[in-house]
C-alpha positions as CSV (number, residue, x, y, z in Angstrom):
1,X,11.5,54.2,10.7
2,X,11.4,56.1,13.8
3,X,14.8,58.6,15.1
4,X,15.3,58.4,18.5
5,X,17.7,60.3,20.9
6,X,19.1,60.0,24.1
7,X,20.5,62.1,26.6
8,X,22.5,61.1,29.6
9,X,23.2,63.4,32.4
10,X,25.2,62.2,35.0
11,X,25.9,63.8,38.9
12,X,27.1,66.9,37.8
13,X,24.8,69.5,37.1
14,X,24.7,69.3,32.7
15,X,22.8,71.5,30.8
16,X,20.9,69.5,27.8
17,X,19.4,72.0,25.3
18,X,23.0,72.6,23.9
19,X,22.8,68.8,22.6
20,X,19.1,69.4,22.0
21,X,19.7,71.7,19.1
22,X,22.9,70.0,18.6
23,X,20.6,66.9,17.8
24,X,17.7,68.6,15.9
25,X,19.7,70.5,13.5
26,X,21.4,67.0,12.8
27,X,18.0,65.3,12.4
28,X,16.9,67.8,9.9
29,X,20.5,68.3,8.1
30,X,19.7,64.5,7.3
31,X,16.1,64.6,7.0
32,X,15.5,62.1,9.6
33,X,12.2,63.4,10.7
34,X,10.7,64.2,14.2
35,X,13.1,62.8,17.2
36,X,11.7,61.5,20.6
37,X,14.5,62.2,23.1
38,X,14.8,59.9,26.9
39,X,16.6,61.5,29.0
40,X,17.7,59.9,32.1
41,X,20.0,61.3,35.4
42,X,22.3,58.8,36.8
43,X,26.0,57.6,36.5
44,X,27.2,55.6,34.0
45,X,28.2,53.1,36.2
46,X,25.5,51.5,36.4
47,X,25.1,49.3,33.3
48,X,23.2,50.4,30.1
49,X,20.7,47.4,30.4
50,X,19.4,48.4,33.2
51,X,18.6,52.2,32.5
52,X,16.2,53.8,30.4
53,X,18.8,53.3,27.7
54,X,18.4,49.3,27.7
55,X,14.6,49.5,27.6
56,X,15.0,52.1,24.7
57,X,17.4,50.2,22.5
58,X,14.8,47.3,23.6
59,X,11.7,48.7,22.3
60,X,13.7,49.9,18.8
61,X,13.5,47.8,15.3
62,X,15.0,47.6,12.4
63,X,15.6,50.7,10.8
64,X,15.2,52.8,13.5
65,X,17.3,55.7,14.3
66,X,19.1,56.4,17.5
67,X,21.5,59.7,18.4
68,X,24.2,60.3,21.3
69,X,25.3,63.5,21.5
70,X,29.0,61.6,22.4
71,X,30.0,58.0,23.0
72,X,30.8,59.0,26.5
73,X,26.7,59.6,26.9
74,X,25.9,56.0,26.5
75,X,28.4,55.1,29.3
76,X,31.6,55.1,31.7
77,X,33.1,51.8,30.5
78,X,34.6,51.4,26.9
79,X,33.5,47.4,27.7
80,X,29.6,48.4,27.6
81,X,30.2,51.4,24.8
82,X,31.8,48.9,22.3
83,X,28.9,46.5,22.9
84,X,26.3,49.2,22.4
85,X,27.7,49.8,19.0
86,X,27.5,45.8,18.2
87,X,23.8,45.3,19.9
88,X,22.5,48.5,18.1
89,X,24.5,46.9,14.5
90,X,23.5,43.3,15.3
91,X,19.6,45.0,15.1
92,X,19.8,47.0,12.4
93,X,19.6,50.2,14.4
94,X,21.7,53.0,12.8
95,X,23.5,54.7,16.0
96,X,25.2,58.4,15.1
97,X,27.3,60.4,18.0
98,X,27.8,63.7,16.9
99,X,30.6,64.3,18.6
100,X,32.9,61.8,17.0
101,X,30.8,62.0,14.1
102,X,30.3,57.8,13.8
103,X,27.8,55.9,12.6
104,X,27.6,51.9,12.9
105,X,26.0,51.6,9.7
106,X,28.1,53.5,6.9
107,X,28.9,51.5,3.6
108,X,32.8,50.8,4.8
109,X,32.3,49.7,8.5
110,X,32.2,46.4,7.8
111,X,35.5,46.3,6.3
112,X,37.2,49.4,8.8
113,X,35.2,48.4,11.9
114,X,38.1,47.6,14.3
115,X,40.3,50.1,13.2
116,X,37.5,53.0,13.5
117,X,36.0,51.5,17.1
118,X,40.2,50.8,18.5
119,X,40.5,54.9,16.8
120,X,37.9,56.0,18.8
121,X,38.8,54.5,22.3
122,X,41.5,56.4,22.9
123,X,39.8,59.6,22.5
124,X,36.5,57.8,24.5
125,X,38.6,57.2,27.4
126,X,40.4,60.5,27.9
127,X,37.4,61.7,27.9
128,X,35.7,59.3,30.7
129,X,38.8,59.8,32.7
130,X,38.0,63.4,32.6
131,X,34.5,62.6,33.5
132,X,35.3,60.6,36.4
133,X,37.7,63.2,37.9
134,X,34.7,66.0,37.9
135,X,32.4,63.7,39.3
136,X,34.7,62.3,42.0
137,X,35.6,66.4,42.5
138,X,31.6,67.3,42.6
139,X,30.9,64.6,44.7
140,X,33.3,65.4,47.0
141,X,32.4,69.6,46.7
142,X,28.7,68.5,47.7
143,X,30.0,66.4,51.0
144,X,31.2,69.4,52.0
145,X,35.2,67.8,51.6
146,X,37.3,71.3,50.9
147,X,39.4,70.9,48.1
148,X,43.2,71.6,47.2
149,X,45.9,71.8,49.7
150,X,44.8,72.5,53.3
151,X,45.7,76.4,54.5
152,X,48.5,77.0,56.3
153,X,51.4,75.1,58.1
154,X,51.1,71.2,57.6
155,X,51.6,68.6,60.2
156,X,54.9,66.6,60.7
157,X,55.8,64.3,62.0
158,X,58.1,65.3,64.0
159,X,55.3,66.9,66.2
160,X,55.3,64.5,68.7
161,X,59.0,65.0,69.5
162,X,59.0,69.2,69.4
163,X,59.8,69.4,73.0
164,X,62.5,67.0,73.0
165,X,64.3,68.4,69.9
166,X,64.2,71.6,71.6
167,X,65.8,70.1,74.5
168,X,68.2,68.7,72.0
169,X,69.3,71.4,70.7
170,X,69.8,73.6,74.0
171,X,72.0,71.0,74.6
172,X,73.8,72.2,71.7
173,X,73.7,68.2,70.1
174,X,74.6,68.1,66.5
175,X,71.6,68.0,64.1
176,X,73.2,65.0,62.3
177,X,72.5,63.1,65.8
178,X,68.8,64.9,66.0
179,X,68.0,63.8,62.5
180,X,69.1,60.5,62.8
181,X,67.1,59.5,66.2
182,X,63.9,60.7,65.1
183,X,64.8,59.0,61.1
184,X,64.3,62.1,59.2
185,X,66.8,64.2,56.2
186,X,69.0,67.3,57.9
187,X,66.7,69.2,55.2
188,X,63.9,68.3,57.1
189,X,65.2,68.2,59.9
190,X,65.9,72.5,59.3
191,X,62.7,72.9,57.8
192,X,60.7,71.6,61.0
193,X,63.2,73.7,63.2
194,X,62.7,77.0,61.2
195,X,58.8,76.3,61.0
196,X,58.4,76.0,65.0
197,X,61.1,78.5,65.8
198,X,59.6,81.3,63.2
């Protein structure tokens, strides 16, 4: 029997010696022995079998041991998480995340295994969403795309036609007539008029 970890770390920036310990103090809790962590940095897009993970779970028998510090670790899609869970069963390869404290190979999963995998999704996925979200925001951080709502006033579009609703309104035409040639609300209509005549 051999105890294995692994340790994902996607395109953010993620400290792993918290799950390190986190992992360790596990191992030796349950006696498990010395652990030989892969770590690998990429997205979880891409699918298991063809990361380090795949040739791990490959290279494992009967017996052996692997940890996840989460669920979310082994991947972004609950399609390649859930069939993790049944390769790593199929084998006879005990699989603990800490987070959500599971194991694939307690007494009662045979008996509770879809009602403890279908528990668990929920949870998984608010937390990939999550995921996703700080990536996409990192990503974006790092292209140098400034995020939030851009300072100061916005564009309308009733830029285009600034002169002419001047002109418009010299002429002392009704808004009602204004708003309705250029398709906009009064409301707007005042709001664009305030903003270029402040």
């Amino acid at each position: 029997m051999a105890t294995y970890a692994f340790l994902r770390v996607s395109t953010l920036e993620q400290d792993t010696e918290k799950n390190k310990i986190d992992i360790l103090q596990f191992a030796n809790r349950l006696k498990l022995g010395n652990v030989e962590f892969t770590e690998e940095h990429c997205s979880g897009k891409i699918n298991y079998k063809e990361r380090k993970l795949g040739s791990l779970i490959d290279s494992m028998t009967s017996g052996d041991i692997l940890i996840v510090p989460e669920l979310s670790r082994i991947a972004r899609s609950i399609t390649q998480i859930l069939e993790v869970i049944k390769v790593t069963k199929d084998r006879g390869i005990v699989l603990y995340s800490l987070k959500e404290n599971f194991c694939n190979n307690e007494d009662s999963i045979s008996s509770t295994v879809t009602s403890t995998i279908f528990a668990l999704v929920a949870q998984i996925e608010r937390e990939l969403i999550s995921m996703r979200t700080k990536e996409a925001l990192h990503a974006r951080q790092i292209a140098g795309v400034k995020l939030g709502r851009p300072k100061g006033k916005g564009k309308s579009k009733l830029d285009p036609h600034k002169e002419d609703i001047m002109k418009l309104l010299n002429l002392r035409v009704p808004k009602t007539m204004i708003a309705r040639q250029y398709s906009c609300s009064i409301g707007n209509l005042n709001n664009y008029i305030a903003r270029i005549t402040s």
